[in-house]
N, CA, C and O atoms as CSV, one atom per row, in Angstrom:
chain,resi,resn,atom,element,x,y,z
A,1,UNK,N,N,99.170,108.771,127.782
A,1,UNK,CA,C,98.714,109.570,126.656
A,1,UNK,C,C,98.793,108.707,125.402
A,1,UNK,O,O,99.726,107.921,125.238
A,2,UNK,N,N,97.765,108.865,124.484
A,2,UNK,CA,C,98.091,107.819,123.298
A,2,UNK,C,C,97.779,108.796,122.527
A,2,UNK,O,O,96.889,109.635,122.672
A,3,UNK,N,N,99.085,108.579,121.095
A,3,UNK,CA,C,98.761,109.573,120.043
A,3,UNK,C,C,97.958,109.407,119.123
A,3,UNK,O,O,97.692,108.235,118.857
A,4,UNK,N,N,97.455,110.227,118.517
A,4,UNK,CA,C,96.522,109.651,117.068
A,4,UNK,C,C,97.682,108.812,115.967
A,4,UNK,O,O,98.911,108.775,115.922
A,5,UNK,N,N,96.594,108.197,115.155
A,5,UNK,CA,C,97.513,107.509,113.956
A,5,UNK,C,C,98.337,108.435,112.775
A,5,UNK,O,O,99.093,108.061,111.878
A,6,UNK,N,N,97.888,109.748,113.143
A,6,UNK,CA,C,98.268,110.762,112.482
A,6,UNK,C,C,99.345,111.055,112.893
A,6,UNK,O,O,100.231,111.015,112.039
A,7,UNK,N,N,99.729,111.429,114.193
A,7,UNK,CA,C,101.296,111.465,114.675
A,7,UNK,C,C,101.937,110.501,114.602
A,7,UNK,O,O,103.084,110.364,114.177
A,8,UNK,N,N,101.211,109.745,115.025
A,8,UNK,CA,C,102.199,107.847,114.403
A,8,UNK,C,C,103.293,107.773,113.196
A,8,UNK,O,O,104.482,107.500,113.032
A,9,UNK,N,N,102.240,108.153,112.512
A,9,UNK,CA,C,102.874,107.737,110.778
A,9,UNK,C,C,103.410,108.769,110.822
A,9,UNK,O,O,104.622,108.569,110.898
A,10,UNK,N,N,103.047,110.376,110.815
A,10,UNK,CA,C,104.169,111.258,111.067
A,10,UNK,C,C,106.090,111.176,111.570
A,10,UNK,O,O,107.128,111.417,110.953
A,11,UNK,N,N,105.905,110.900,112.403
A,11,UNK,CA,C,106.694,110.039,113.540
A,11,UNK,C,C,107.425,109.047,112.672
A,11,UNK,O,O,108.585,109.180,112.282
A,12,UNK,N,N,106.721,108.168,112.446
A,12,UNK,CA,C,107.470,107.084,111.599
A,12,UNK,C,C,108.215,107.542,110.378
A,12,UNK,O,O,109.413,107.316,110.203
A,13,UNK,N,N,107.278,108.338,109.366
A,13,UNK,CA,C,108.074,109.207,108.630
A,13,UNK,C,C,109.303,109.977,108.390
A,13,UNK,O,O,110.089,110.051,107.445
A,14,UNK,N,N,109.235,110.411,109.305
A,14,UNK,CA,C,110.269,111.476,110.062
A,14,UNK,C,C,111.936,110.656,109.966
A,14,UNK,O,O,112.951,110.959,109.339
A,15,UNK,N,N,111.549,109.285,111.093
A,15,UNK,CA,C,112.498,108.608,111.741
A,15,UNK,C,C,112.944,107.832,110.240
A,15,UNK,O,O,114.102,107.561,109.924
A,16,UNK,N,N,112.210,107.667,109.750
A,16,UNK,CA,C,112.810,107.278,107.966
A,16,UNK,C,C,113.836,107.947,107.505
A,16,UNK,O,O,114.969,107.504,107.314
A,17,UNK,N,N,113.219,109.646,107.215
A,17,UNK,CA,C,113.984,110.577,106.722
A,17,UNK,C,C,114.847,110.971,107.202
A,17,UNK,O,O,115.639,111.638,106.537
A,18,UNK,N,N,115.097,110.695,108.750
A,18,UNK,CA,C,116.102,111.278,109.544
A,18,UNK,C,C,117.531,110.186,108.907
A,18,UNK,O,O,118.669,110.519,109.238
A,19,UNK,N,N,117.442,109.615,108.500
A,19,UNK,CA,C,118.429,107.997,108.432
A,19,UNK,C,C,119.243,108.579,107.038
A,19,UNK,O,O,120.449,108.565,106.791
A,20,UNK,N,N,118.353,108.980,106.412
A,20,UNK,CA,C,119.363,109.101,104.827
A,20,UNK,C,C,118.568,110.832,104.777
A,20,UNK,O,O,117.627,110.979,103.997
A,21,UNK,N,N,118.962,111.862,105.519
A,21,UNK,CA,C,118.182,113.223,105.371
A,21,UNK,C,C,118.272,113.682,103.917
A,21,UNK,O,O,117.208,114.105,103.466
A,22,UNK,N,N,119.524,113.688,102.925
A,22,UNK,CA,C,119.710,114.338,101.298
A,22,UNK,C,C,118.718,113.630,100.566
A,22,UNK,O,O,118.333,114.098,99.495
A,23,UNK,N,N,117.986,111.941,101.257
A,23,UNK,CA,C,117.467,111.315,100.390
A,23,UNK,C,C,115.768,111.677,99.862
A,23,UNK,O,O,114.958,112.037,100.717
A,24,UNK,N,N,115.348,111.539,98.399
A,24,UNK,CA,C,114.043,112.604,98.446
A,24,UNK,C,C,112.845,110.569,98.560
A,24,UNK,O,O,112.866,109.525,97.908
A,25,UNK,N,N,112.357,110.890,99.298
A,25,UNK,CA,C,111.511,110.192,99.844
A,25,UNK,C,C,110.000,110.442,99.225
A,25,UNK,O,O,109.543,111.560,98.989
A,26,UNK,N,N,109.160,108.920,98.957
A,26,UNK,CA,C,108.274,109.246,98.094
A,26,UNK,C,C,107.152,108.837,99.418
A,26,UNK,O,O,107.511,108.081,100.320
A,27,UNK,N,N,105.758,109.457,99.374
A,27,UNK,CA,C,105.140,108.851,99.941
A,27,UNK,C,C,104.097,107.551,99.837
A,27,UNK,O,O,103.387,107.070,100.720
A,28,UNK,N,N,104.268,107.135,98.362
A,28,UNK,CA,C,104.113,105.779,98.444
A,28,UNK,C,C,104.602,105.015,98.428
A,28,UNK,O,O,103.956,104.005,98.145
A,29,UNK,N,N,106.251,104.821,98.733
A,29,UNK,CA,C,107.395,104.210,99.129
A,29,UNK,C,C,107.574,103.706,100.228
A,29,UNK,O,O,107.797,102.523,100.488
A,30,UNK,N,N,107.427,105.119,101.339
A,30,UNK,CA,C,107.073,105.023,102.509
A,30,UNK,C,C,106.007,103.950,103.311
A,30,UNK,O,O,105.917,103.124,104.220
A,31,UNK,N,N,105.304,104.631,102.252
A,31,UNK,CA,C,103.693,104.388,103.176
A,31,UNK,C,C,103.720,102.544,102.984
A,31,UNK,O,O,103.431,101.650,103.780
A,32,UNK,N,N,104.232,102.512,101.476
A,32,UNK,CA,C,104.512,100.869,101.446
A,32,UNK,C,C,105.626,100.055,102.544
A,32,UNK,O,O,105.244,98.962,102.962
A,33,UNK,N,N,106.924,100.544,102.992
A,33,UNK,CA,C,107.770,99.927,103.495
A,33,UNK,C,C,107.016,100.328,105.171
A,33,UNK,O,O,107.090,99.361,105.929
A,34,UNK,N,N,106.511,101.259,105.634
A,34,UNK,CA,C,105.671,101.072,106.870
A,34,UNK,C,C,104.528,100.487,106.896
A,34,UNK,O,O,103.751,100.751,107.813
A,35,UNK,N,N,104.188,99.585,105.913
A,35,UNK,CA,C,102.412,99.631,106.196
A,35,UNK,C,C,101.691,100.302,106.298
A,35,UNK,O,O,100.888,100.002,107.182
A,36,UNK,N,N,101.404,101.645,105.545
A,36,UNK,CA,C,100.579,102.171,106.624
A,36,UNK,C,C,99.769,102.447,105.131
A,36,UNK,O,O,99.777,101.832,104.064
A,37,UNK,N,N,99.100,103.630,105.584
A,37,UNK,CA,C,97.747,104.292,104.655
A,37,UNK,C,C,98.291,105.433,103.395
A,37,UNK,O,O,98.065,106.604,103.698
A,38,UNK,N,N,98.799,105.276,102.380
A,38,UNK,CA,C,99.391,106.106,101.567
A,38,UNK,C,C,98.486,107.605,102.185
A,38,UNK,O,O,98.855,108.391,103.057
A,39,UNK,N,N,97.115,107.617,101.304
A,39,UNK,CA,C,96.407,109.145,101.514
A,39,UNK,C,C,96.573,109.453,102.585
A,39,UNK,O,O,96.791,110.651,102.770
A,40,UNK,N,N,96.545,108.491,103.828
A,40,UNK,CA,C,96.878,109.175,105.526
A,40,UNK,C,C,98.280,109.937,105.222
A,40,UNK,O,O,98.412,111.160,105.177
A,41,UNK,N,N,99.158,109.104,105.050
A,41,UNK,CA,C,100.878,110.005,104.906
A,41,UNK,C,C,100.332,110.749,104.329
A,41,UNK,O,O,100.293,111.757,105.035
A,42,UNK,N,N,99.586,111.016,102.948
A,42,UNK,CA,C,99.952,112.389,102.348
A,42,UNK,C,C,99.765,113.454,102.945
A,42,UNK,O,O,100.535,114.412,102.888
A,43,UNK,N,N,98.570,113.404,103.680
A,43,UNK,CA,C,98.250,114.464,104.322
A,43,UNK,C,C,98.861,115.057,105.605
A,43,UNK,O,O,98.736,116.224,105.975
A,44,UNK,N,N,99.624,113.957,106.306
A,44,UNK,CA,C,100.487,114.512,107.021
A,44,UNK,C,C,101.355,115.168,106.767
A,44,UNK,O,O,101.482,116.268,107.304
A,45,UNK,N,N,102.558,114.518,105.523
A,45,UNK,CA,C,103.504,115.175,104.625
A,45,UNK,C,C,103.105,116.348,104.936
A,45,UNK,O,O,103.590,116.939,105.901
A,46,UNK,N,N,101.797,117.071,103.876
A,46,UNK,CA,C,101.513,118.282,103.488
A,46,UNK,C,C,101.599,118.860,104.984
A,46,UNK,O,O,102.625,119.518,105.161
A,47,UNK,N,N,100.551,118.741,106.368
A,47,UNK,CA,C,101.025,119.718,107.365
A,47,UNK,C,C,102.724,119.796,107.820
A,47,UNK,O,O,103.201,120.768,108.405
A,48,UNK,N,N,103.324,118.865,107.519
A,48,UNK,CA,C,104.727,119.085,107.669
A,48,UNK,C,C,105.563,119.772,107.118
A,48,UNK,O,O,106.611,120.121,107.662
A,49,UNK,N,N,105.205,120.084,105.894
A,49,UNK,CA,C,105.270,120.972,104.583
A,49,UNK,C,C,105.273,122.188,105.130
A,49,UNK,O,O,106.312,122.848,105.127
A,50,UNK,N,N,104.261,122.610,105.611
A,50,UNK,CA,C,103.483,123.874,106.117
A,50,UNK,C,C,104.101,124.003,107.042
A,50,UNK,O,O,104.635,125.100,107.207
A,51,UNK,N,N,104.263,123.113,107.880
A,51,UNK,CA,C,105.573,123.927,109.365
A,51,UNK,C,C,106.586,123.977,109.325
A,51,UNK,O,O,107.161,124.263,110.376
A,52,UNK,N,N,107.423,123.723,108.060
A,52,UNK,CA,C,108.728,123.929,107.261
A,52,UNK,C,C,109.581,122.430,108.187
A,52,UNK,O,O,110.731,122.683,108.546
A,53,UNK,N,N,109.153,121.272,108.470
A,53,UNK,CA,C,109.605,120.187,109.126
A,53,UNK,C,C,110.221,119.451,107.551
A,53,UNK,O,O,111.314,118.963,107.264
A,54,UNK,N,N,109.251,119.603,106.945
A,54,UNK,CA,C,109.871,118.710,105.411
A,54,UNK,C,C,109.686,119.837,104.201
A,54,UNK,O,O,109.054,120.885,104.334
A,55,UNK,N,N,110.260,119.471,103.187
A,55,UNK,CA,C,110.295,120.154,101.786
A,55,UNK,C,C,109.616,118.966,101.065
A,55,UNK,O,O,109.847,117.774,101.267
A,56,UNK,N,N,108.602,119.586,100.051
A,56,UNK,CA,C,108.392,118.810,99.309
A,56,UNK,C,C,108.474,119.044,98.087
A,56,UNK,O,O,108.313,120.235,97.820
A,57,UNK,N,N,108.695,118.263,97.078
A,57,UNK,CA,C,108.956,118.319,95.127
A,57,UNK,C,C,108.150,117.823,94.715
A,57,UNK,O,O,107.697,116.784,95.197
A,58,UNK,N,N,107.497,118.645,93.230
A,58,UNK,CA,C,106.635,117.485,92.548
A,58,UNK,C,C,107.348,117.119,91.055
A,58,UNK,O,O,108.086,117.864,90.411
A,59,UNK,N,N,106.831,115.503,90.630
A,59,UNK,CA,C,106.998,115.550,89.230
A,59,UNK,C,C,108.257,114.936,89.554
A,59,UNK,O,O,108.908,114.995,90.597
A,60,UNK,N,N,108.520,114.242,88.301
A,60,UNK,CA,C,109.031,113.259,88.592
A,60,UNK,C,C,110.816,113.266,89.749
A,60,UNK,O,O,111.675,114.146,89.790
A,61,UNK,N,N,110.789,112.627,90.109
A,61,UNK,CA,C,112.009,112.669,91.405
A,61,UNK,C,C,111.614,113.143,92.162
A,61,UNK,O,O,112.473,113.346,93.019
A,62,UNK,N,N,110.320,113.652,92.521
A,62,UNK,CA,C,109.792,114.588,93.491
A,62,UNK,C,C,109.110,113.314,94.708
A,62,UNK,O,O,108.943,112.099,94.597
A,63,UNK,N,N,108.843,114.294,95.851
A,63,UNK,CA,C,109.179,113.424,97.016
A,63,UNK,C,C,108.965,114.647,98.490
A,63,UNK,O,O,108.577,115.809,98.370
A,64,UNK,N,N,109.306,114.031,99.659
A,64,UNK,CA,C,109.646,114.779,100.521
A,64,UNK,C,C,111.191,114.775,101.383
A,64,UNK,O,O,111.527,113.619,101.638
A,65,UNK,N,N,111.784,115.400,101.676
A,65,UNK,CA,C,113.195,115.804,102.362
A,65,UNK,C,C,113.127,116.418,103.699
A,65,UNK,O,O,112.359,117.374,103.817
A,66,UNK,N,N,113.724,116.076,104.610
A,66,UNK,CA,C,113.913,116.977,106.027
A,66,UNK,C,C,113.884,118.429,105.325
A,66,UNK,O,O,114.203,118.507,104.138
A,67,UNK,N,N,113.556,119.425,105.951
A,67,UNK,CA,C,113.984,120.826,105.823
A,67,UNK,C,C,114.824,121.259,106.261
A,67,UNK,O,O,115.537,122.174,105.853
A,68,UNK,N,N,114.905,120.229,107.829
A,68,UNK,CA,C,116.232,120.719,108.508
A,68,UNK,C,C,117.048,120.036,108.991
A,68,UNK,O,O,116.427,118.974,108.939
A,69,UNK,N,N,118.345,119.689,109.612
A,69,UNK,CA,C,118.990,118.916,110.117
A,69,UNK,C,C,118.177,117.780,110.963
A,69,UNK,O,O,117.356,118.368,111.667
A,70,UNK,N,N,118.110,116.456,111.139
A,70,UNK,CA,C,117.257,115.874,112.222
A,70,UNK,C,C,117.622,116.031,113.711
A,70,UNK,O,O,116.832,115.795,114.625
A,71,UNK,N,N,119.142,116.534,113.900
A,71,UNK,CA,C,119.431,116.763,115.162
A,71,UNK,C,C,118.745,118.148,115.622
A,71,UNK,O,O,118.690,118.650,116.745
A,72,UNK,N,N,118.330,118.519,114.609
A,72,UNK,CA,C,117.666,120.519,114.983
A,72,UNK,C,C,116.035,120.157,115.049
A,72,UNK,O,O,115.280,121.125,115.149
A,73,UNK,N,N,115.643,119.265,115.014
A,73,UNK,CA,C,114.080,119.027,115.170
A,73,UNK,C,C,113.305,117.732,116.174
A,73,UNK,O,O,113.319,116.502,116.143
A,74,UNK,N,N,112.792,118.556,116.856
A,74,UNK,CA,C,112.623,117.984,117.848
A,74,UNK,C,C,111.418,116.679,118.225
A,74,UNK,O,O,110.602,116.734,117.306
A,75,UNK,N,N,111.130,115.885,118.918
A,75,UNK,CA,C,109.998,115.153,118.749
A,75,UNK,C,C,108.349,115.894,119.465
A,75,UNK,O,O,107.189,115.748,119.080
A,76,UNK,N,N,108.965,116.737,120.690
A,76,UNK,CA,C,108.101,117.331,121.023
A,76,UNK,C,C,107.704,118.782,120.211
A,76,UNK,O,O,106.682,119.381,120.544
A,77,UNK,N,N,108.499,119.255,119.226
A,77,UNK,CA,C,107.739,120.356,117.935
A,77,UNK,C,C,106.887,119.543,117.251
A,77,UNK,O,O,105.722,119.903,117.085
A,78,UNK,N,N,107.444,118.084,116.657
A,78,UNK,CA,C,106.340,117.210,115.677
A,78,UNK,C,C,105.262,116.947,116.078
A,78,UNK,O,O,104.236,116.952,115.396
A,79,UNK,N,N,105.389,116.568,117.747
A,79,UNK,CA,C,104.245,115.797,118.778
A,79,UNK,C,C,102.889,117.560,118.716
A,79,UNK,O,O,101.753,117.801,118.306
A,80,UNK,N,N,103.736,118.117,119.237
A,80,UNK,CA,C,102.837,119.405,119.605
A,80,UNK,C,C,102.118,119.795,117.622
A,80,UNK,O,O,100.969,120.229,117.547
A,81,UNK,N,N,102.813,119.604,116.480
A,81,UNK,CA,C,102.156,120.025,115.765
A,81,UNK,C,C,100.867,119.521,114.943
A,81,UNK,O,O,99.872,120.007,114.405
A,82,UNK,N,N,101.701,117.750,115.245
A,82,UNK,CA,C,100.719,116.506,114.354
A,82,UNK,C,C,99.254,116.684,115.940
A,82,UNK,O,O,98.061,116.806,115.660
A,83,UNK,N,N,99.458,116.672,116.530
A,83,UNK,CA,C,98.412,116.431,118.183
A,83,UNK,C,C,97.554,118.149,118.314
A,83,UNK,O,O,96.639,118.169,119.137
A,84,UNK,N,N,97.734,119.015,117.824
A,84,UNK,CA,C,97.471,120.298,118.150
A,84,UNK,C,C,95.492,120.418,117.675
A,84,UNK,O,O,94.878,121.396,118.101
A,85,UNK,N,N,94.939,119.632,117.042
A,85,UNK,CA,C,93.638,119.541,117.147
A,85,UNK,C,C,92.916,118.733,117.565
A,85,UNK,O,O,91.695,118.757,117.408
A,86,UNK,N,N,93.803,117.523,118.418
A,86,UNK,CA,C,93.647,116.843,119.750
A,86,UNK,C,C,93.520,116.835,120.740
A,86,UNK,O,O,94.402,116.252,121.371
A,87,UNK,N,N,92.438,117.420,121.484
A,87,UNK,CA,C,92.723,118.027,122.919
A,87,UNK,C,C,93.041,116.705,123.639
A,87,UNK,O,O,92.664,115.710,123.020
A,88,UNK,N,N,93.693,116.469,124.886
A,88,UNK,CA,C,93.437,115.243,125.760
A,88,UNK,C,C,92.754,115.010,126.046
A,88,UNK,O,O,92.397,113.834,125.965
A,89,UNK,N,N,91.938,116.066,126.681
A,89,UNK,CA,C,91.094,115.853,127.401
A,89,UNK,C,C,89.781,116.874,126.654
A,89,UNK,O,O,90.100,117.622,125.730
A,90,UNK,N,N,88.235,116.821,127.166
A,90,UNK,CA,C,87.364,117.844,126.639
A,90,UNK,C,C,87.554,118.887,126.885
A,90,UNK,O,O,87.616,119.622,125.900
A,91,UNK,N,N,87.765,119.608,128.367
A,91,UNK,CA,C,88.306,120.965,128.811
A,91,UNK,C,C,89.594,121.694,128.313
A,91,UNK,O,O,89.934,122.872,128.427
A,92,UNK,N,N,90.126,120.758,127.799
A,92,UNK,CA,C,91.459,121.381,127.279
A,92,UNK,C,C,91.298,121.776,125.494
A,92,UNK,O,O,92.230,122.204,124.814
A,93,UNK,N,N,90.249,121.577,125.115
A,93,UNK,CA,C,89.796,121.913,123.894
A,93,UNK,C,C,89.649,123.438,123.747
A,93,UNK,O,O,88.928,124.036,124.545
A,94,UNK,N,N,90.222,124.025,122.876
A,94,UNK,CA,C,90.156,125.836,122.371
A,94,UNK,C,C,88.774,126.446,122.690
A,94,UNK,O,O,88.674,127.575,123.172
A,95,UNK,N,N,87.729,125.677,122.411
A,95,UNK,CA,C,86.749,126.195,122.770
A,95,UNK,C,C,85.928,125.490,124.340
A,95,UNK,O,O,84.719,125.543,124.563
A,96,UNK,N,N,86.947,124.884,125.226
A,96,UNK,CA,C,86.659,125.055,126.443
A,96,UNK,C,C,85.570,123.618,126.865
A,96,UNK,O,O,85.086,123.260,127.939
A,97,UNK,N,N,85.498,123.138,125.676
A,97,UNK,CA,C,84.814,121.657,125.800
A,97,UNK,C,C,83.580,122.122,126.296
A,97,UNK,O,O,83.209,123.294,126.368
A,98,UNK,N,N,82.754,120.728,126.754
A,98,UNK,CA,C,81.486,121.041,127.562
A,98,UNK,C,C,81.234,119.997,128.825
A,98,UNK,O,O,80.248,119.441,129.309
A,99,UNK,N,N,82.329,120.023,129.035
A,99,UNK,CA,C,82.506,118.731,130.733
A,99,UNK,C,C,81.771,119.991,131.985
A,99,UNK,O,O,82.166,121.113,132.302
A,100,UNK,N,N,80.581,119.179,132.443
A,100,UNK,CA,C,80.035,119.673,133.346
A,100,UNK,C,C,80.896,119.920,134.391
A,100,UNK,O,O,80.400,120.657,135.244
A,101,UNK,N,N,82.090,119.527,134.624
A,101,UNK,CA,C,82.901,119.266,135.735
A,101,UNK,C,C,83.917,120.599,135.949
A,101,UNK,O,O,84.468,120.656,137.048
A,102,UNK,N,N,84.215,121.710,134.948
A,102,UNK,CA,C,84.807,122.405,134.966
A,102,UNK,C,C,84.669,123.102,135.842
A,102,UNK,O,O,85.652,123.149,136.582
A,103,UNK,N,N,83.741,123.782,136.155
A,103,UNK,CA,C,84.186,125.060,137.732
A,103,UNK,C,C,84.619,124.120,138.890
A,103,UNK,O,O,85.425,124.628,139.670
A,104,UNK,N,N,84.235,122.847,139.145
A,104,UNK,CA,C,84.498,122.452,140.228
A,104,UNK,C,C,86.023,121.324,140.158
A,104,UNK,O,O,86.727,120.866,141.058
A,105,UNK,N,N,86.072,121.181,138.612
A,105,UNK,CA,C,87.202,120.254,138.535
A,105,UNK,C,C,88.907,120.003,139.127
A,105,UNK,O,O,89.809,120.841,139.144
A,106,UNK,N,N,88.949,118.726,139.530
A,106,UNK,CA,C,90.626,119.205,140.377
A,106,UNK,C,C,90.873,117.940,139.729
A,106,UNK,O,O,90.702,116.941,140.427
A,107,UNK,N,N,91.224,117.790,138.593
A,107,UNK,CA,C,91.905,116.946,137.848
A,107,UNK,C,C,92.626,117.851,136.674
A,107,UNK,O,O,93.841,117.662,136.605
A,108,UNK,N,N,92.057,118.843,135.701
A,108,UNK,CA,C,92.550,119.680,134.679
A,108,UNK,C,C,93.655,119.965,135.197
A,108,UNK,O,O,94.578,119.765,134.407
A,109,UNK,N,N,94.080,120.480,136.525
A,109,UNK,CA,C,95.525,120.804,136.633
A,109,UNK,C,C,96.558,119.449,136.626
A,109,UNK,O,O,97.596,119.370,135.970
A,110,UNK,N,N,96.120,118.626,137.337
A,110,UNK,CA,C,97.415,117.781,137.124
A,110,UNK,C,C,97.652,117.245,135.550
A,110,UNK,O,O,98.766,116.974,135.104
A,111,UNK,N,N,96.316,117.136,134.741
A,111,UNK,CA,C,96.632,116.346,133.213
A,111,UNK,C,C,97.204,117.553,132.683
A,111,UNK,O,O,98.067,117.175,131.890
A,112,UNK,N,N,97.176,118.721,132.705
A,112,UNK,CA,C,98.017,119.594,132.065
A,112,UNK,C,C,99.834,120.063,132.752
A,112,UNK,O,O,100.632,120.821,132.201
A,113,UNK,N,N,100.017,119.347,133.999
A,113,UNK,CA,C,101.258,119.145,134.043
A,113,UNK,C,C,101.963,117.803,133.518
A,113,UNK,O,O,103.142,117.675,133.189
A,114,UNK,N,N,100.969,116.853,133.520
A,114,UNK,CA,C,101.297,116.035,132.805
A,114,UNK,C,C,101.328,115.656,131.260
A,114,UNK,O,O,101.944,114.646,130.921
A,115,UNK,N,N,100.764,116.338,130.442
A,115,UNK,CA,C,101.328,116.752,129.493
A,115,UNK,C,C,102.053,117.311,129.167
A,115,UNK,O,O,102.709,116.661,128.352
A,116,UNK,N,N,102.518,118.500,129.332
A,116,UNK,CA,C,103.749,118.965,129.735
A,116,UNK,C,C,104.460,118.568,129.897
A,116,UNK,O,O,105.455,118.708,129.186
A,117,UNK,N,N,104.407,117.596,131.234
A,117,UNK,CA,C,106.031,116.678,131.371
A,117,UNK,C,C,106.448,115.801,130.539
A,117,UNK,O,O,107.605,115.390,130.631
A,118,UNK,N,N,105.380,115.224,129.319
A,118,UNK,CA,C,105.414,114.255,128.155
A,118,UNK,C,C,105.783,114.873,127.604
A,118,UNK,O,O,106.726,114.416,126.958
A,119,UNK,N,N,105.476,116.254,127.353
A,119,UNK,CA,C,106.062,117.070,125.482
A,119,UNK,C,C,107.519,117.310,125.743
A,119,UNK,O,O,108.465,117.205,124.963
A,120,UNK,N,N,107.490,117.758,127.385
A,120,UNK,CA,C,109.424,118.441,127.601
A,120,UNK,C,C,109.929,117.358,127.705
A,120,UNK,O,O,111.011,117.349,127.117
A,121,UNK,N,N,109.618,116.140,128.304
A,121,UNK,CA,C,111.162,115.007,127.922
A,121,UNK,C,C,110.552,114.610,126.233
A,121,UNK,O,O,111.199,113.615,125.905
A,122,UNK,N,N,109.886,114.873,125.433
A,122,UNK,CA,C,109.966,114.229,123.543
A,122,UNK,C,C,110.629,115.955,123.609
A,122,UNK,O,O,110.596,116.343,122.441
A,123,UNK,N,N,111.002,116.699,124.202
A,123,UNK,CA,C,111.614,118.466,123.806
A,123,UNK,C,C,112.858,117.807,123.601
A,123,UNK,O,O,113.270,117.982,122.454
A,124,UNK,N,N,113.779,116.939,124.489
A,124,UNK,CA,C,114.583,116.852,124.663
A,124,UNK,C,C,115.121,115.976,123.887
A,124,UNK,O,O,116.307,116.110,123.584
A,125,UNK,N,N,114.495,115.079,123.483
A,125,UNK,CA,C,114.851,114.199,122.084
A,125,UNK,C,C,115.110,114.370,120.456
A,125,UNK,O,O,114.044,114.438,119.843
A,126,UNK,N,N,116.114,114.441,119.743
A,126,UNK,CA,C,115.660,114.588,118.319
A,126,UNK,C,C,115.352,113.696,117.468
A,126,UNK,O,O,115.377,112.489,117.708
A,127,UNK,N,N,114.994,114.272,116.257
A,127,UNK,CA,C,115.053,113.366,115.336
A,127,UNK,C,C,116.080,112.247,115.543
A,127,UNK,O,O,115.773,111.132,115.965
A,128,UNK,N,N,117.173,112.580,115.253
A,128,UNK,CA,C,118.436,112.174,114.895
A,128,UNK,C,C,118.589,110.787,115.462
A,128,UNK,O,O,119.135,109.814,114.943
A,129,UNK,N,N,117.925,110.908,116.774
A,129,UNK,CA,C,118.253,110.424,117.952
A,129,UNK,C,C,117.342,108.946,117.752
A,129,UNK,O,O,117.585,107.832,118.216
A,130,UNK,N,N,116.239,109.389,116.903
A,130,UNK,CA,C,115.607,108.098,116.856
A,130,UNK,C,C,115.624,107.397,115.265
A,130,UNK,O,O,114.714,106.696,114.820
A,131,UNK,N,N,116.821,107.747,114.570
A,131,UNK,CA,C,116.314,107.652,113.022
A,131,UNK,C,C,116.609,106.208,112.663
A,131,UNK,O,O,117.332,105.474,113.336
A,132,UNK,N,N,115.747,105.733,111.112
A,132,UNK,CA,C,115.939,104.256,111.293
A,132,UNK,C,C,116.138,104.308,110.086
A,132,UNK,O,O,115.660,105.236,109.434
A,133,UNK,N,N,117.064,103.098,109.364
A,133,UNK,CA,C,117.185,103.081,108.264
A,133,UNK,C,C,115.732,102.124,107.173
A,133,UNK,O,O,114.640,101.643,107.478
A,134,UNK,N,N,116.348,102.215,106.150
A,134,UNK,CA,C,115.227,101.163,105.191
A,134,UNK,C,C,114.870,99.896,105.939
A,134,UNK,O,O,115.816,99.193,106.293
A,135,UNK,N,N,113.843,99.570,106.182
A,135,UNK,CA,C,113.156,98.437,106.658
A,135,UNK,C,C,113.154,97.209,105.992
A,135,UNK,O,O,112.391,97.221,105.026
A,136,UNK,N,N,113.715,96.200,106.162
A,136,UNK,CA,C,113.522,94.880,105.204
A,136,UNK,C,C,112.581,94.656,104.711
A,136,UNK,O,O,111.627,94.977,105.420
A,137,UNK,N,N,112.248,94.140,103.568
A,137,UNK,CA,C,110.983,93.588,102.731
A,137,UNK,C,C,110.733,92.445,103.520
A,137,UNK,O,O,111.605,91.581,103.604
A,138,UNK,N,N,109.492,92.309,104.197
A,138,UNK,CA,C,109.154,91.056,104.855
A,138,UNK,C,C,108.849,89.959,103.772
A,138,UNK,O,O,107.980,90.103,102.912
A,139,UNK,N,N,109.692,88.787,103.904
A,139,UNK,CA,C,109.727,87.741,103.171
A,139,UNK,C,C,108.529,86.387,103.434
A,139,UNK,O,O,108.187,85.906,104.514
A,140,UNK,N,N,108.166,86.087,102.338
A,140,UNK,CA,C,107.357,85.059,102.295
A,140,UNK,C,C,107.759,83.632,103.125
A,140,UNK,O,O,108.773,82.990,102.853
A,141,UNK,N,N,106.845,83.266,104.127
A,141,UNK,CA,C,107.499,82.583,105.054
A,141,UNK,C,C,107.400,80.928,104.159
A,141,UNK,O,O,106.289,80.586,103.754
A,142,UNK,N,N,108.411,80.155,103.955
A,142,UNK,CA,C,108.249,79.208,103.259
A,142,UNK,C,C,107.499,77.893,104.092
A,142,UNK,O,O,107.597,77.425,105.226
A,143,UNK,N,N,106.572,77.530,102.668
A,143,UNK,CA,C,105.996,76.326,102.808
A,143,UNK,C,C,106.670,74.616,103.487
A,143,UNK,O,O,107.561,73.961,102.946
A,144,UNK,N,N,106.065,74.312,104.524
A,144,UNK,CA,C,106.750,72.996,104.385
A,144,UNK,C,C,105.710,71.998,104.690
A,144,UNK,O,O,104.611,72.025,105.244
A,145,UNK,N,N,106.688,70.821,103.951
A,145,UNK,CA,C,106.196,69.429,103.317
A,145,UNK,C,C,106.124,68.640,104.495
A,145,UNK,O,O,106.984,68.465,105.359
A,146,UNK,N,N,104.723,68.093,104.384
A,146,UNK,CA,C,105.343,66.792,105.091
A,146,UNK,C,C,104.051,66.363,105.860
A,146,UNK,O,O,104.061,65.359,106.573
């Protein structure tokens, strides 16, 4: 299964905030010490916002914060919320996809136990479990003479 870049940076986020949880976290702080896409984080932030996973502040000191303990939040709630307009597959799409293969298909059952078995062992993992602290500033690799 491969996640979108949207759960990625989610994910990465998370495992930030899980490390220093009281600390209010900016998302162009972030987005700078991961590499990644500031406007991508923001918009994740915000659905995280919305599923009460983070708090966010505006103005100045404002930022985002765990909402909840990182040991109380799970990787498979984040996985299932950042992935939830991702189907795996076309048939597994809300509106039932359009794979010619469906009445006769004998694959949909096993990829949907197998998803399943991916979300319940990330069920079983927390935050906590994967949190990382501040990332080193990658240093300018020095010039040599000669």
């Amino acid at each position: 299964m491969r996640l979108t870049s949207f759960t990625d940076f989610g994910l990465r986020a998370l495992m930030r905030a899980a490390a220093a949880p009281e600390d209010v976290l900016t998302t162009e702080a972030i987005a700078a010490e991961l590499q990644i896409s500031r406007h991508h984080l923001t918009k994740v932030v915000r659905e995280l916002a919305a599923a009460g996973i983070v708090k966010t502040s505006r103005g100045a000191g404002g930022g985002f914060t765990l909402a909840r303990p990182p040991a109380q939040i799970s990787l498979g709630e984040v996985v299932r919320l950042l992935e939830a307009r991702h189907a795996l597959v076309e048939c597994f799409r809300a509106d039932g996809g359009v794979c010619v293969l469906v009445p006769r298909c004998r694959l949909k059952g096993h990829l949907a136990r197998a998803e399943e078995a991916f979300l319940a062992e990330l069920d079983r993992v927390s935050l906590a479990e994967c949190a990382i602290g501040p990332l080193a500033t990658p240093r300018a690799v020095p010039e040599t003479v000669g």
